[in-house]
BAROVEX-910607 format. One record per residue: x, y, z of N, C-alpha, C, O in turn. Coordinates in pm, whole numbers, padded with zeros to 5 digits, always signed. Example, Ala and Ser with C-alpha at 12.3 -4.5 7.8 and 13.67 -1.06 7.14 Angstrom:
BEGIN
+01319-00569+00780+01230-00450+00780+01320-00330+00780+01424-00332+00846+01285-00225+00708+01367-00106+00714+01290+00003+00787+01341+00114+00804
***
This chain:
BEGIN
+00199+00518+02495+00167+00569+02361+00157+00450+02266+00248+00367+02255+00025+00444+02187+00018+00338+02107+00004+00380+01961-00048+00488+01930+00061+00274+01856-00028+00306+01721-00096+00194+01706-00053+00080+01693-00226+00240+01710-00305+00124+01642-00319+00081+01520-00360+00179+01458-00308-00024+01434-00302-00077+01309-00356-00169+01300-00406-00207+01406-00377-00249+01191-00491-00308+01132-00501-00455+01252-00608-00493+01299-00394-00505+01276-00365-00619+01308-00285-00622+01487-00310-00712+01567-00195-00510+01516-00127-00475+01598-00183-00400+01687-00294-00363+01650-00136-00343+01842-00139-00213+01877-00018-00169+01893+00017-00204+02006+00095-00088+01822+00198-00093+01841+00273-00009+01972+00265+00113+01984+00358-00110+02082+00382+00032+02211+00489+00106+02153+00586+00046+02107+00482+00236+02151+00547+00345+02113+00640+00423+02244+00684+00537+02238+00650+00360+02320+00716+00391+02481+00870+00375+02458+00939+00457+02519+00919+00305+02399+01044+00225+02330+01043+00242+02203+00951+00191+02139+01148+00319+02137+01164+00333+01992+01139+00216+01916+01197+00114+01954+01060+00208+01808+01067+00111+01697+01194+00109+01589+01265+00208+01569+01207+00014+01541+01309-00035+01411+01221-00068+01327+01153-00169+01342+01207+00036+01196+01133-00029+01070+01222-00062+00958+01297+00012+00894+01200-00183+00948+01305-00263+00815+01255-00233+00710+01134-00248+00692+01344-00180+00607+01299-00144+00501+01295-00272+00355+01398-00338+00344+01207-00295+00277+01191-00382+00185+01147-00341+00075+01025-00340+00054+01237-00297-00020+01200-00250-00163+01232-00323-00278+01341-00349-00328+01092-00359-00319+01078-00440-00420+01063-00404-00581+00976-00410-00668+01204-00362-00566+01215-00250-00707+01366-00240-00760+01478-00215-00714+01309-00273-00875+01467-00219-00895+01549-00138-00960+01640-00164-01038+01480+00023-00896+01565+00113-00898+01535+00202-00767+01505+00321-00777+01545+00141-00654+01546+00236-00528+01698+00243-00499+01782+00153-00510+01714+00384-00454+01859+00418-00460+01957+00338-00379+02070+00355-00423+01953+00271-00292+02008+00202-00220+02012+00034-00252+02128-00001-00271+01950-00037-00259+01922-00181-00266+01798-00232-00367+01716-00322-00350+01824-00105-00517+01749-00127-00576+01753-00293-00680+01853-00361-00703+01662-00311-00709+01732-00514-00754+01769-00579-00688+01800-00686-00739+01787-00571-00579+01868-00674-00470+01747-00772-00435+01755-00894-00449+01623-00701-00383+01487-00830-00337+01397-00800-00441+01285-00772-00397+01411-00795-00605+01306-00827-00708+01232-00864-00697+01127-00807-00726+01240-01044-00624+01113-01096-00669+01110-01190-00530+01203-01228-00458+00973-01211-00520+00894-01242-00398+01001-01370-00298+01039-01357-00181+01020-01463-00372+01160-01514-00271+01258-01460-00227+01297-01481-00112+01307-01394-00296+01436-01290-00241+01363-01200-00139+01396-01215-00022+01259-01098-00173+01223-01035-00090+01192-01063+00065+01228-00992+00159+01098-01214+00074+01065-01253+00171+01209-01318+00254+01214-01314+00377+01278-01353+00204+01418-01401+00278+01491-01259+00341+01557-01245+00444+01452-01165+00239+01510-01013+00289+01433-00986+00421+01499-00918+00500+01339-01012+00454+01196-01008+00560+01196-01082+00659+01138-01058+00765+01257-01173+00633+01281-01326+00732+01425-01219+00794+01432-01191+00913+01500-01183+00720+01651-01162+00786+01653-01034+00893+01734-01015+00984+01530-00948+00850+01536-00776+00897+01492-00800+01001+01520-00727+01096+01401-00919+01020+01324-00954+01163+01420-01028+01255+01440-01008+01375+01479-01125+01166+01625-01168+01303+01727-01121+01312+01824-01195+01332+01748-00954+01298+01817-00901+01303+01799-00770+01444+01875-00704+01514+01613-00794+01421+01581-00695+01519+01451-00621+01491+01370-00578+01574+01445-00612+01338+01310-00498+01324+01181-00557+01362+01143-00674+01369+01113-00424+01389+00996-00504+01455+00880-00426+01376+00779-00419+01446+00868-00372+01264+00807-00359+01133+00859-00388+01039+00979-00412+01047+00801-00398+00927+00851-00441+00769+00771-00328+00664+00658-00356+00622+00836-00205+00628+00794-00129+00569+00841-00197+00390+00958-00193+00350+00712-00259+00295+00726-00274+00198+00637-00173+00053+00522-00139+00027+00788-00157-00015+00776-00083-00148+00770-00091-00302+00884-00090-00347+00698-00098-00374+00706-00123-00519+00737-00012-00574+00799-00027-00679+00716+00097-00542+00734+00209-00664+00893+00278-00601+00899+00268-00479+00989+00330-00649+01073+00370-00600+01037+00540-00536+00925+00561-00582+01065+00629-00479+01051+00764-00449+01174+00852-00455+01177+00974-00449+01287+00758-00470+01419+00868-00488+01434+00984-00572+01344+00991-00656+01510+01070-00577+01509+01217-00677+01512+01171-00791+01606+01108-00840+01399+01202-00848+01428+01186-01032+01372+01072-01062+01393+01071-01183+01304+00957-01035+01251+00857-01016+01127+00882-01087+01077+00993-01105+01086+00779-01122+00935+00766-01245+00830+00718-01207+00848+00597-01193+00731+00746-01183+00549+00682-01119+00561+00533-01213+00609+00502-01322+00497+00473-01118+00552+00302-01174+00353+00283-01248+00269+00369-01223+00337+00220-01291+00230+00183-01342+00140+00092-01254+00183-00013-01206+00040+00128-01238-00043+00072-01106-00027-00092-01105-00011-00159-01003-00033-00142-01240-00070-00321-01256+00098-00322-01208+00104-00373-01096+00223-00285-01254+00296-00311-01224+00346-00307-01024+00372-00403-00950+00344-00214-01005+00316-00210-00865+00226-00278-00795+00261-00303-00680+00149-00307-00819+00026-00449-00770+00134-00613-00789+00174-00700-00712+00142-00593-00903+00266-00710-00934+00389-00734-00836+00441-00835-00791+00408-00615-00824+00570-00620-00709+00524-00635-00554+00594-00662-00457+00416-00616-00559+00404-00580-00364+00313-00690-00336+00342-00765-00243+00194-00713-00410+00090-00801-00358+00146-00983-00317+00121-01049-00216+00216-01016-00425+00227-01173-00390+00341-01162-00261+00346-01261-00189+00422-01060-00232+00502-01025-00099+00427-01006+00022+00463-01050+00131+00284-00914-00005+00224-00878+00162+00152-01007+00166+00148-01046+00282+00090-01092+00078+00020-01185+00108+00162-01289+00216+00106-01343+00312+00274-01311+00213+00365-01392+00228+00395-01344+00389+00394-01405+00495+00426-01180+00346+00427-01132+00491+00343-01095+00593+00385-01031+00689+00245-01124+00581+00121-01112+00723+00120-01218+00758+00024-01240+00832+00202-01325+00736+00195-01441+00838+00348-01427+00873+00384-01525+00937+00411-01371+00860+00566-01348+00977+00556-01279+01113+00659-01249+01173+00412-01249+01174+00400-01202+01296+00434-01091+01361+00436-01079+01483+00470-00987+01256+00455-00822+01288+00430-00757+01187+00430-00802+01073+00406-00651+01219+00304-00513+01161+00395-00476+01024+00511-00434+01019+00297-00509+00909+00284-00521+00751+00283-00390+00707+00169-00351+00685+00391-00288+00683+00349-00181+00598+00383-00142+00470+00487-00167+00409+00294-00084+00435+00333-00075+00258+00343+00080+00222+00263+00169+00253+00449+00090+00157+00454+00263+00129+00403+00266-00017+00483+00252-00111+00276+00283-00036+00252+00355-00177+00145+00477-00154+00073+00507-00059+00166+00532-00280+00071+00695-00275-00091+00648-00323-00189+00716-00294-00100+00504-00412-00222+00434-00515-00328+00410-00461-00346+00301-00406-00427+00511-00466-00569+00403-00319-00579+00257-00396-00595+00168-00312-00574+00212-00515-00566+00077-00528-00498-00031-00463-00540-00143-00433-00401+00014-00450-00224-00063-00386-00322-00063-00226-00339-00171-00169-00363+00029-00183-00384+00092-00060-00510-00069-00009-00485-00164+00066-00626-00040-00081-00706-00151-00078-00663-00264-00096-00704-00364-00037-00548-00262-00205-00589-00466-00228-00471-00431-00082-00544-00391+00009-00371-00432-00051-00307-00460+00033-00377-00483+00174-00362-00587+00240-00453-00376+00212-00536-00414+00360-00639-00481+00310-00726-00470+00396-00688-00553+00210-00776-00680+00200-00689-00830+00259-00737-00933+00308-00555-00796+00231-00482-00910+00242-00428-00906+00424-00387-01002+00490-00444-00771+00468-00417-00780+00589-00323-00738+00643-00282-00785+00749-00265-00634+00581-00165-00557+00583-00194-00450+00711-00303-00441+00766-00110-00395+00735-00177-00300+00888-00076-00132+00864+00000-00095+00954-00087-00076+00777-00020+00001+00757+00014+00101+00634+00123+00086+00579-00057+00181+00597-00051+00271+00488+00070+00351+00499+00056+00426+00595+00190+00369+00438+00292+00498+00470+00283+00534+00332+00276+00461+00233+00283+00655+00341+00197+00748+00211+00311+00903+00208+00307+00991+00294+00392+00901+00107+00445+00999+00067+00431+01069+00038+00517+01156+00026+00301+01083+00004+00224+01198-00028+00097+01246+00093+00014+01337+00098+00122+01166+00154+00006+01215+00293-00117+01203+00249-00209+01280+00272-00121+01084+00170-00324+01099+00113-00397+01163+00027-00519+01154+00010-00285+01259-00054-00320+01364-00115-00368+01301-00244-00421+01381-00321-00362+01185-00281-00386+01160-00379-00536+01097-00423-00571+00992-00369-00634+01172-00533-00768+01146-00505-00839+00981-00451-00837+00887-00530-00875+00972-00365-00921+00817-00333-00853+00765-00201-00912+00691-00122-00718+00812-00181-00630+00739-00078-00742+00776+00072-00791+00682+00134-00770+00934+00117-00789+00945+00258-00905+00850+00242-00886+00754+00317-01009+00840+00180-01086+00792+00186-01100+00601+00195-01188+00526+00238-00981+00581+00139-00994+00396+00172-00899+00424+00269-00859+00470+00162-00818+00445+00364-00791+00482+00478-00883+00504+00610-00850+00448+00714-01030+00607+00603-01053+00657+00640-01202+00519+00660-01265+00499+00764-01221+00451+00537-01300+00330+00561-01268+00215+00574-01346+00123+00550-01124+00196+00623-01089+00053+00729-01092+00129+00843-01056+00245+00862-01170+00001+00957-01172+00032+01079-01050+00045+01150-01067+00104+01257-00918+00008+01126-00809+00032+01219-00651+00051+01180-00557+00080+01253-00654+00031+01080-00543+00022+00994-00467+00149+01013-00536+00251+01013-00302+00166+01032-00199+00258+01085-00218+00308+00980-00282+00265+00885-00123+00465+01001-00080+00537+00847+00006+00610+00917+00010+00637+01037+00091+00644+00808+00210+00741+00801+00174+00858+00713+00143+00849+00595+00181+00966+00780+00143+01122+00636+00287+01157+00656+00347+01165+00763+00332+01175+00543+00466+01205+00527+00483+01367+00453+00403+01391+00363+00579+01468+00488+00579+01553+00448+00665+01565+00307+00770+01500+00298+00627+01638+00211+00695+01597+00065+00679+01773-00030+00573+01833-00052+00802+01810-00062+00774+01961-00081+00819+01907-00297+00919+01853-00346+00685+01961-00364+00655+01914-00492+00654+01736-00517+00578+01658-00458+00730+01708-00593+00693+01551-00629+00835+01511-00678+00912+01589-00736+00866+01358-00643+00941+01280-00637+01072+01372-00776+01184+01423-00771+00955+01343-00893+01049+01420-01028+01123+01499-01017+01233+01492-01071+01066+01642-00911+01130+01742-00944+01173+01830-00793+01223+01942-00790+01124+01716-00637+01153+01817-00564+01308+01838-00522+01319+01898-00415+01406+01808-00572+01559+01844-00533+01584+01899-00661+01705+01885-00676+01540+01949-00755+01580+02012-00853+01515+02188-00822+01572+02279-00882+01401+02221-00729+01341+02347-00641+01296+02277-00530+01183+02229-00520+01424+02267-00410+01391+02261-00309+01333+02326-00222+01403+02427-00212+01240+02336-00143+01133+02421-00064+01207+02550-00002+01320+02529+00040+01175+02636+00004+01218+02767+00045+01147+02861+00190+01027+02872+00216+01216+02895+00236+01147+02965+00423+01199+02905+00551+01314+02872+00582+01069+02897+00626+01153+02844+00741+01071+02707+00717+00950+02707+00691+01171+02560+00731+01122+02455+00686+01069+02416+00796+00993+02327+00758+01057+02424+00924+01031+02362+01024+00847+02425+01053+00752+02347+01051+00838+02516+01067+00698+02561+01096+00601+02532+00920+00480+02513+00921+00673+02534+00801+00582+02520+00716+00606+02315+00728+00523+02225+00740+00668+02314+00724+00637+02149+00754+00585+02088+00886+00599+01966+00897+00530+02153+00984+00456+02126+01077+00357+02157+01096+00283+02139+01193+00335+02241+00950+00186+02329+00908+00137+02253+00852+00018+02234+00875+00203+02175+00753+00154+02112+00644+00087+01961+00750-00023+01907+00761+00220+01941+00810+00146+01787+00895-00012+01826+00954-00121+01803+00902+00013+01875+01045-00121+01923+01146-00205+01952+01025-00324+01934+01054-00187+01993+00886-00352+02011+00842-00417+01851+00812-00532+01808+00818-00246+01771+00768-00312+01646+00721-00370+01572+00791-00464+01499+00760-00295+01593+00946-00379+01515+01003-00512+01491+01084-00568+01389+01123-00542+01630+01096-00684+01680+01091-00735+01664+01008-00846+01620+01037-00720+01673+00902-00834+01601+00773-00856+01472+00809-00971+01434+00831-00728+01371+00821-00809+01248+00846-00921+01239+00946-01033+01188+00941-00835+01328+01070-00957+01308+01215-01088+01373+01145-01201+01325+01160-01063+01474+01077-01275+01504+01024-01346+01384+00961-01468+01379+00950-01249+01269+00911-01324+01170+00815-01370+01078+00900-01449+00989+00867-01295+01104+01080-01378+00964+01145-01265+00843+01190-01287+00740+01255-01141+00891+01133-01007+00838+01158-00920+00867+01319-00871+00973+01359-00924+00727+01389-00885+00813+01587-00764+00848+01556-00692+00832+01457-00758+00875+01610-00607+00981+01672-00466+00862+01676-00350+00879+01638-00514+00774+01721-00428+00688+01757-00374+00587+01630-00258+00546+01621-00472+00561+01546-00406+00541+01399-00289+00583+01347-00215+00501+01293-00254+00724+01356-00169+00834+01312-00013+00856+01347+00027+00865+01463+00046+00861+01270+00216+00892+01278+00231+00993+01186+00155+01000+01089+00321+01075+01204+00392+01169+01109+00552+01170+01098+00632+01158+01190+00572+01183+00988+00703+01210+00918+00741+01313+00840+00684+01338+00734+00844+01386+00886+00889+01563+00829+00925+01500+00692+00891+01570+00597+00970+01415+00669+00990+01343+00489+01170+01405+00472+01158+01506+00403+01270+01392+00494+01377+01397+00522+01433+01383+00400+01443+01265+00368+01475+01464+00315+01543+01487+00155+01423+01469+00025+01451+01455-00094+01326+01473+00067+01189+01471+00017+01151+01643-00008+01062+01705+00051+01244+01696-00110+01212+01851-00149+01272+01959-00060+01233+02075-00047+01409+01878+00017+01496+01985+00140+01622+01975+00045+01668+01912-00051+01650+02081+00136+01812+02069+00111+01874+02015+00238+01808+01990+00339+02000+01998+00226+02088+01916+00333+02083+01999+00457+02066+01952+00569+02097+02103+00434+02050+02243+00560+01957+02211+00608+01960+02161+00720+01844+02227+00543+01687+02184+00572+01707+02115+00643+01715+02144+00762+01731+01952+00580+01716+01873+00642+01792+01838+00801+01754+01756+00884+01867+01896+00805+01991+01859+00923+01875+01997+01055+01877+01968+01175+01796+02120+01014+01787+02177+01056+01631+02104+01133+01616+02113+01254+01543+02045+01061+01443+01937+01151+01525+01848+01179+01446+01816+01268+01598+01783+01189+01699+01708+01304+01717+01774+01409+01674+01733+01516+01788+01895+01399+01800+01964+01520+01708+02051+01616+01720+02129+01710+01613+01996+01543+01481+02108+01612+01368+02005+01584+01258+02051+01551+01386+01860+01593+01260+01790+01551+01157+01734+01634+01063+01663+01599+01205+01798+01809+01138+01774+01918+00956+01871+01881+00841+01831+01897+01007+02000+01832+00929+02074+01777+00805+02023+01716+00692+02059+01746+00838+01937+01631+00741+01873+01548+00642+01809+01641+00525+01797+01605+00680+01769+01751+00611+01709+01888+00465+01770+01905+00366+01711+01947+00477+01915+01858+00361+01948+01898+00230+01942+01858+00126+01987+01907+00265+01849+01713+00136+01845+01619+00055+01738+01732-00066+01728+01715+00097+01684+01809+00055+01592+01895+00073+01446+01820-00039+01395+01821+00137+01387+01776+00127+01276+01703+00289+01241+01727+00372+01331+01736+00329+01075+01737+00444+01021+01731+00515+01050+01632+00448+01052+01529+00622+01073+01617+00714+01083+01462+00786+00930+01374+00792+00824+01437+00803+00932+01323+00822+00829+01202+00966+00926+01149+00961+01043+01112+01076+00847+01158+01176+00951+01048+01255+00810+00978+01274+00697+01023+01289+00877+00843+01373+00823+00776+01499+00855+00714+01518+00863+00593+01589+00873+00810+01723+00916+00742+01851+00827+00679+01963+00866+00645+01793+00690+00678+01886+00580+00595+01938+00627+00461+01880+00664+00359+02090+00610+00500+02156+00615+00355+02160+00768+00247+02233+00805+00155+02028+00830+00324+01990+00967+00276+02143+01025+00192+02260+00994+00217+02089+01116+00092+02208+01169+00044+02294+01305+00099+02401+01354+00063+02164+01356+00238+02241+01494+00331+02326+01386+00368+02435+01427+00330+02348+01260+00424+02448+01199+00507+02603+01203+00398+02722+01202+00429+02547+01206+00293+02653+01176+00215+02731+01317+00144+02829+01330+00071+02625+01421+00212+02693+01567+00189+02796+01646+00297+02879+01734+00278+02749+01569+00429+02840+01596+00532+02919+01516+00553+03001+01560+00633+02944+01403+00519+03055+01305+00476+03141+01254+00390+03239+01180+00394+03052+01339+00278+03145+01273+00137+03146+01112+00095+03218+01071+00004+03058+01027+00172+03098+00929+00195+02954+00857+00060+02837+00887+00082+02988+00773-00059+02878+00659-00131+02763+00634-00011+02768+00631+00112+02652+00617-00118+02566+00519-00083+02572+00417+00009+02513+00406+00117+02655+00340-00051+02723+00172+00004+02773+00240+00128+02803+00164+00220+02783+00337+00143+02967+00309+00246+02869+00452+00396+02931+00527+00472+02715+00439+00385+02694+00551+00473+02620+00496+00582+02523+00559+00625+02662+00356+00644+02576+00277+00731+02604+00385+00855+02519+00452+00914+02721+00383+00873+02792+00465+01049+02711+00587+01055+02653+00618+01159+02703+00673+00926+02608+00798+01003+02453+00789+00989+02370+00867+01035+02428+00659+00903+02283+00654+00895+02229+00622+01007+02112+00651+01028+02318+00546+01114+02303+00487+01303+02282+00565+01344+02183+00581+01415+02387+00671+01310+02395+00836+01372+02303+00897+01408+02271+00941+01518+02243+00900+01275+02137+00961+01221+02041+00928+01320+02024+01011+01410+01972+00819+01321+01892+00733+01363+01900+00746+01521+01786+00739+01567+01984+00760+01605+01992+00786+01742+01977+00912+01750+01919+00943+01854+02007+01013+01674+01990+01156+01718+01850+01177+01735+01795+01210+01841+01770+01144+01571+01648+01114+01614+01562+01102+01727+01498+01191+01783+01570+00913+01767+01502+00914+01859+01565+00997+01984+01491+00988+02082+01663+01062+02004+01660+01149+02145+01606+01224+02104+01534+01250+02200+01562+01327+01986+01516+01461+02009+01342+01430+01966+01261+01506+01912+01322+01250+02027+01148+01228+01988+01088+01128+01884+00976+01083+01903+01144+01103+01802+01139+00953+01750+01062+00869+01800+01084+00839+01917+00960+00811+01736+00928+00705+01817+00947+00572+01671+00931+00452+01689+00971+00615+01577+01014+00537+01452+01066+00526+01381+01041+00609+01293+01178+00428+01347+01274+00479+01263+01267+00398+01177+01237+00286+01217+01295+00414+00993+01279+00377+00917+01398+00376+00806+01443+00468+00738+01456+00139+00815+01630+00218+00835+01656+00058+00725+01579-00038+00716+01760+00075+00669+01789-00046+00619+01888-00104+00685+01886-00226+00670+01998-00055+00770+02093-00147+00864+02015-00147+01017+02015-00066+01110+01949-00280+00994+01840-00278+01118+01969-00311+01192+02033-00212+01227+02024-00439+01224+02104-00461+01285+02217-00348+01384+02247-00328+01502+02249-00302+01257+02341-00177+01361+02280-00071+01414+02333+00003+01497+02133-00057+01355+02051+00049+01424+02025-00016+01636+02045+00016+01753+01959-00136+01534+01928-00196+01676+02015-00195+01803+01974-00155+01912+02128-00238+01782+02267-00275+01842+02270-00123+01931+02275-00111+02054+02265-00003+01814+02313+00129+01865+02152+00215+01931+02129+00334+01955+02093+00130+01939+01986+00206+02017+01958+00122+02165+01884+00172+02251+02024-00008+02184+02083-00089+02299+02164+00021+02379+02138+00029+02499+02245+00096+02334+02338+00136+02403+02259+00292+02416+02273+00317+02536+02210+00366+02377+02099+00460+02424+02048+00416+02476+02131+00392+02563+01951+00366+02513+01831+00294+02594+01951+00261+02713+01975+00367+02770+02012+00178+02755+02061+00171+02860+02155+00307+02933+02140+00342+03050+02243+00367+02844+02201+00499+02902+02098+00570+02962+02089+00644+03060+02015+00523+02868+01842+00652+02902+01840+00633+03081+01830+00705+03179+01865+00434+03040+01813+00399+03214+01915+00413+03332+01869+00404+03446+02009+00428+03321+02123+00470+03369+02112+00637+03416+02167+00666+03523+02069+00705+03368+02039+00870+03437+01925+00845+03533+01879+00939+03599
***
């Protein structure tokens, strides 16, 4: 199983580690910490000798309650970073919703659209859909950043969020976009509740059937911190957790800020796996 991306073919046979890099400073976790393009890239240099073998980079924040950043500003935070990081020798991704962000970034050579909004936004499928190879992530997202944990999605979350994937990603395939480009992500506290969310964990093999690899992100998430009680700072142990349950029930990507202990704890799965 491969994803193809701009620059990469990524093997998907063996779970991935995506290091997370947010260049903002108000993302709920390590917001201000990599501001500005030296810090960041040292943050990039470290996630890779630690283990990750993507670099998912962010300018606009997406946490609950969080504010749409201004396009020049977001061009400002991400661009002089992807130019720095397509010469560190693995697959460049950038999470914004902006077909602007979207273009200048794969001009520079970036291999990777992850889109929180799944493209929905006028312009995105379409500069997507006109690079020849470039990855993407459609991420599932119930209302918008502002307001979706204030009316979290209501029904059964698992079939309407596997409804919603499979339409997106058939739209891309009508524009001419292969199959193999494509990842999906159920979007994990992105308009759920902690139920919700714990309930595509436990049933996220399901999602399997849209036919496409999964992408999950449960770092630091705040369900971890509802079944634990446990800060931000202090939720590395179940975000691992998290992250191994995952890839057994189908994972092929995980999208984590303690690469290190992810890595470490998916050593010891994997040699299990080979051990049965």
């Amino acid at each position: 199983m491969i994803w193809q991306t701009s620059r990469f073919s990524i093997d998907l046979t063996r779970p991935q580690v995506m290091g997370i890099v947010n260049v903002t400073p108000d993302s709920f976790v390590d917001g201000g910490r990599h501001d500005s393009t030296p810090a960041a890239l040292r943050h990039c240099e470290q996630l890779l000798e630690d283990g990750a073998r993507i670099l998912d980079i962010g300018g606009e924040s997406t946490r609950p309650g969080s504010r749409a950043v201004p396009l020049d500003v977001e061009l400002a935070r991400v661009l002089p970073l992807v130019r720095d990081a397509v010469s560190l020798g693995v697959p460049i991704s950038v999470d914004t919703c902006k077909p602007e962000v979207m273009q200048a970034v794969l001009d520079l050579g970036a291999d990777i659209v992850n889109d929180v909004w799944a493209l929905r936004q006028p312009g995105a499928a379409t500069v997507v859909a006109a690079h020849p190879r470039c990855g993407v992530c459609l991420m599932h997202m119930h209302r918008d950043p502002q307001s979706m944990q204030l009316e979290p999605m209501d029904g059964d979350v698992l079939s309407r969020v596997l409804s919603f994937l499979e339409r997106s990603a058939h739209g891309l395939l009508a524009q001419g976009v292969e199959k193999t480009r494509i990842v999906l992500d159920p979007g994990i506290g992105f308009g759920k509740t902690a139920e919700q969310n714990f309930v595509l964990l436990a049933r996220q093999s399901a999602l399997l059937a849209a036919g496409y690899p999964l992408l999950v992100g449960w770092s630091r998430k705040s369900s971890l911190g509802a079944v634990t009680g446990l800060d931000v700072d202090q939720r590395m142990a179940p975000s691992v957790a998290a992250a191994v349950l995952a890839v057994e029930r189908g994972a092929a990507v995980v999208r984590v800020h303690d690469v290190r202990a992810t890595v470490a704890a998916l050593a010891v799965w994997s040699a299990m796996r080979r051990a049965c």
